[in-house]
C-alpha positions in Angstrom: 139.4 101.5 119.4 138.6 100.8 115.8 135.1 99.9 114.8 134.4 97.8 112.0 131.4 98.1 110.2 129.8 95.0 108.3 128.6 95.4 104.7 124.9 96.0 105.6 125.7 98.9 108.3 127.9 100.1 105.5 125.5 100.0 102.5 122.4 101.6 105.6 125.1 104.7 105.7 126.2 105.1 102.3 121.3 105.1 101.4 121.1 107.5 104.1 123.2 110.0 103.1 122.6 109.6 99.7 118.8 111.0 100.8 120.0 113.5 102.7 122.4 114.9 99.9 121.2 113.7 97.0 125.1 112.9 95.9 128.2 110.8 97.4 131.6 110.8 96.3 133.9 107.7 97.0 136.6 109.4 99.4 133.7 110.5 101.3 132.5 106.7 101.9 136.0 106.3 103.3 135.5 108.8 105.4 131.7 107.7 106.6 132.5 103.8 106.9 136.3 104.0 107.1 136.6 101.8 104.5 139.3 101.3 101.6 139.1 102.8 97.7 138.2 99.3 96.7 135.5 98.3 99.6 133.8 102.0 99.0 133.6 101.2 95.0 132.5 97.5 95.7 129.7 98.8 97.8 128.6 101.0 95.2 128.6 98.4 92.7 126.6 96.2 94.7 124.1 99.1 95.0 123.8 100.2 91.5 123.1 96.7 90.9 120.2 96.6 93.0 118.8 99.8 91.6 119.2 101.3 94.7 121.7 104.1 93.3 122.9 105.5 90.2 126.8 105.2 90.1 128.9 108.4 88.6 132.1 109.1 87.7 133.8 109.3 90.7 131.0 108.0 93.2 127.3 107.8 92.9 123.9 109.7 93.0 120.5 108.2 94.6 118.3 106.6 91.6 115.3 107.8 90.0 112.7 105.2 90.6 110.0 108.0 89.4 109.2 105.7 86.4 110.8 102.5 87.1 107.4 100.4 87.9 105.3 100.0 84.8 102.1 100.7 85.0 99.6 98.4 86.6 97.9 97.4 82.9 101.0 96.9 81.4 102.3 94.9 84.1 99.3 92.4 84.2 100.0 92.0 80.5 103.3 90.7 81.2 102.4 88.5 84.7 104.0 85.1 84.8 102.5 81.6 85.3 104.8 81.9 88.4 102.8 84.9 89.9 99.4 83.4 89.0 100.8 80.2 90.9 101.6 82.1 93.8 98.2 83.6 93.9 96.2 80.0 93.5 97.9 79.0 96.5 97.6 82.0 98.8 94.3 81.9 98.1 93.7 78.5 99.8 94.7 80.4 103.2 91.2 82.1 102.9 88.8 80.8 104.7 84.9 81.3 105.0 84.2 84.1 107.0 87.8 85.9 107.0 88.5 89.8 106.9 90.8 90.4 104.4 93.3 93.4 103.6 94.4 93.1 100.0 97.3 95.8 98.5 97.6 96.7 95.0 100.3 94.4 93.6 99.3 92.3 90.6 100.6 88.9 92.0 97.7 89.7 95.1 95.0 90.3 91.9 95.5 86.6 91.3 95.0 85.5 94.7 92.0 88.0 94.7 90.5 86.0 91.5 90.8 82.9 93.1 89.4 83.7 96.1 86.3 81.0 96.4 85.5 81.0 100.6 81.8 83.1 101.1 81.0 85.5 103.6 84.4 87.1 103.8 84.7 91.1 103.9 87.3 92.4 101.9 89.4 95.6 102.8 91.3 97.6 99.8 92.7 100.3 98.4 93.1 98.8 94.7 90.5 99.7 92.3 91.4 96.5 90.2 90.7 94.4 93.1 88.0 95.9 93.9 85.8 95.7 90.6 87.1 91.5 90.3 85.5 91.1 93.8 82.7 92.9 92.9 81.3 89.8 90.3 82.2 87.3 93.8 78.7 86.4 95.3 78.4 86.6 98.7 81.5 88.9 99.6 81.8 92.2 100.7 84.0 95.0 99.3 85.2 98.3 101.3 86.8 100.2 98.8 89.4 102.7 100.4 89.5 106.5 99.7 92.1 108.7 99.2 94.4 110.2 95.9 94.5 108.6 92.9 97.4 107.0 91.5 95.9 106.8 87.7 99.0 104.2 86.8 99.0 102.0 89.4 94.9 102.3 90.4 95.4 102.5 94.0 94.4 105.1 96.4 96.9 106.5 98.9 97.8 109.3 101.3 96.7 110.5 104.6 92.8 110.3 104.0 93.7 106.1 103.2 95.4 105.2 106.8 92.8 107.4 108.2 90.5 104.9 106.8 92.3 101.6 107.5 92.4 102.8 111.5 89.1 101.7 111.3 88.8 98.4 110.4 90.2 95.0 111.6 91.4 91.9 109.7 91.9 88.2 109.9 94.3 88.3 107.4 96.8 90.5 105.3 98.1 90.0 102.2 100.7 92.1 100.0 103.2 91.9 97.5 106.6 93.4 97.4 109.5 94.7 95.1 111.7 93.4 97.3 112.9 90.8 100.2 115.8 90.3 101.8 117.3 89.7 105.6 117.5 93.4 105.7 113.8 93.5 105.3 110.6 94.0 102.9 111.2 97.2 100.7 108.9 98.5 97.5 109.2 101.4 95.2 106.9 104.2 96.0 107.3 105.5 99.5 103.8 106.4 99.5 102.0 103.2 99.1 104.9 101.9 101.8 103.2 104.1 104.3 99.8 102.8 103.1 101.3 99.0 103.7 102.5 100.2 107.2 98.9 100.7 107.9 97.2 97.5 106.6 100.1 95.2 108.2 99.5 97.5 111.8 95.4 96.6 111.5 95.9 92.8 110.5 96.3 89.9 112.5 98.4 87.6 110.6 100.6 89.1 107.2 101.1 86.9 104.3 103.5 88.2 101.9 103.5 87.5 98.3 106.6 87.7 95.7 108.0 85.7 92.9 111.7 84.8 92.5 113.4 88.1 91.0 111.9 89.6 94.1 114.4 87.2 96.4 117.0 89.6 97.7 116.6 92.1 96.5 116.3 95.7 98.4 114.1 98.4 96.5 114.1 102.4 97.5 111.9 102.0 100.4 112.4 99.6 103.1 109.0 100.1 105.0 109.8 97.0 107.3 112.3 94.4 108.5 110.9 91.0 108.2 109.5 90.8 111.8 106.1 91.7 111.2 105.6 88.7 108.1 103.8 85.7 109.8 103.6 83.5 105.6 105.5 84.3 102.7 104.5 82.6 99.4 107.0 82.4 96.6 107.7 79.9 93.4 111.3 79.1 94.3 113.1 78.3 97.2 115.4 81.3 99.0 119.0 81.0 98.5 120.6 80.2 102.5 121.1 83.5 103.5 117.3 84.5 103.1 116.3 81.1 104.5 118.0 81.5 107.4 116.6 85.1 108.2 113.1 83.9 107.4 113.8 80.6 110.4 114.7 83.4 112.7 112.1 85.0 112.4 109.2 82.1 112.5 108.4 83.0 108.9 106.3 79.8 107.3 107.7 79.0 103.9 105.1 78.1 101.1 106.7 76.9 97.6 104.6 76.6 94.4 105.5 73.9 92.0 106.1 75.7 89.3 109.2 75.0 87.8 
């Protein structure tokens, strides 16, 4: 009996090998989806466009996303009054008295700078968030350890889930390069596994992203969207994502930035 495999099993076979052999040509797509010439090329397309992989002549290799965030100053530089929207209003979810996880993404700085409830202790592993926290009266900062990533200024590895195991929060909140009914994905695998760790000690995950993050799948998908209990975004999902977020009992909050 033939088994027909739907675009997203396809595209989940076509990742995996690709990081297990670096390289994929299009008969052997065929071959690993039983798929047609055209269907094997459209799925590579659809990839490529995502940044996902690298299309060749002939079939495709796995992308380089070594370089492909800029780093965290430069980013900042070029944030959008959509991002510091997003960041205004998850900051109204904090209230007095909350533990807090904060990542490193620049849209969370802006809910960090907003952040005007007292007594709260703050959890993170950005060095940026850390120091705009520090000037907050009344709120206490637990700066993680770990190894320095110099262009992003956020500790990782081992030494920072270590650290995390230890604490307890009300609330979560991160940003991603991605979202889509496939799941949450980001860049770096090693701030992923970082994530991991702060959604696993929180009690309630509030995810942060603008608008060119809305389906789209990044190199790392750390997470379907199960775990996310808010997401806070400047435009509203197309159907597809808005359905996946329903059934999933993901509250929707919409800036009104146009």
């Amino acid at each position: 009996m033939l088994i027909f495999l739907c675009r997203e099993e396809r595209l989940d076979i076509i990742l995996q090998y690709l990081k297990s052999h670096r390289q994929v040509r299009i008969e052997e797509i065929c071959s690993l989806c039983d798929v047609s010439r055209d269907t094997a090329r459209r799925d590579v397309v659809y990839l490529d466009e995502q940044g996902l992989i690298q299309r060749t002549r002939g079939g495709a290799r796995l992308a380089n996303h070594k370089h492909s965030i800029k780093p965290y100053t430069e980013r900042l530089n070029e944030v959008s009054k959509e991002k510091k929207a997003i960041g205004l209003l998850a900051s109204t979810l904090i209230e007095d008295g909350d533990t807090l996880i904060l990542d490193t993404s620049t849209t969370v700085q802006f809910c960090a700078e907003n952040i005007d409830a007292i007594d709260c202790k703050i959890i993170t592993n950005s060095i940026n968030q850390a120091e705009i926290l520090s000037y907050k009266d009344l709120i206490s900062v637990y700066l993680l350890g770990g190894r320095l990533n110099s262009d992003h200024k956020y500790l990782y590895g081992q030494t920072t889930i270590d650290m995390l195991k230890n604490y307890r929060a009300d609330k979560c909140f991160i940003g991603v390069c991605g979202i889509s009914p496939r799941g949450v994905s980001i860049v770096h695998e090693e701030e992923g596994q970082v994530m991991k760790a702060m959604v696993k000690q929180s009690n309630q995950i509030i995810v942060l992203t603008d608008h060119t993050k809305l389906n789209r799948d990044e190199f790392f998908l750390f997470s379907d969207l199960s775990f996310i209990d808010i997401l806070v975004t400047d435009v509203m999902p197309d159907e597809d994502l808005l359905i996946a977020l329903k059934n999933n009992n993901i509250k929707l909050l919409v800036t009104e930035v146009m």
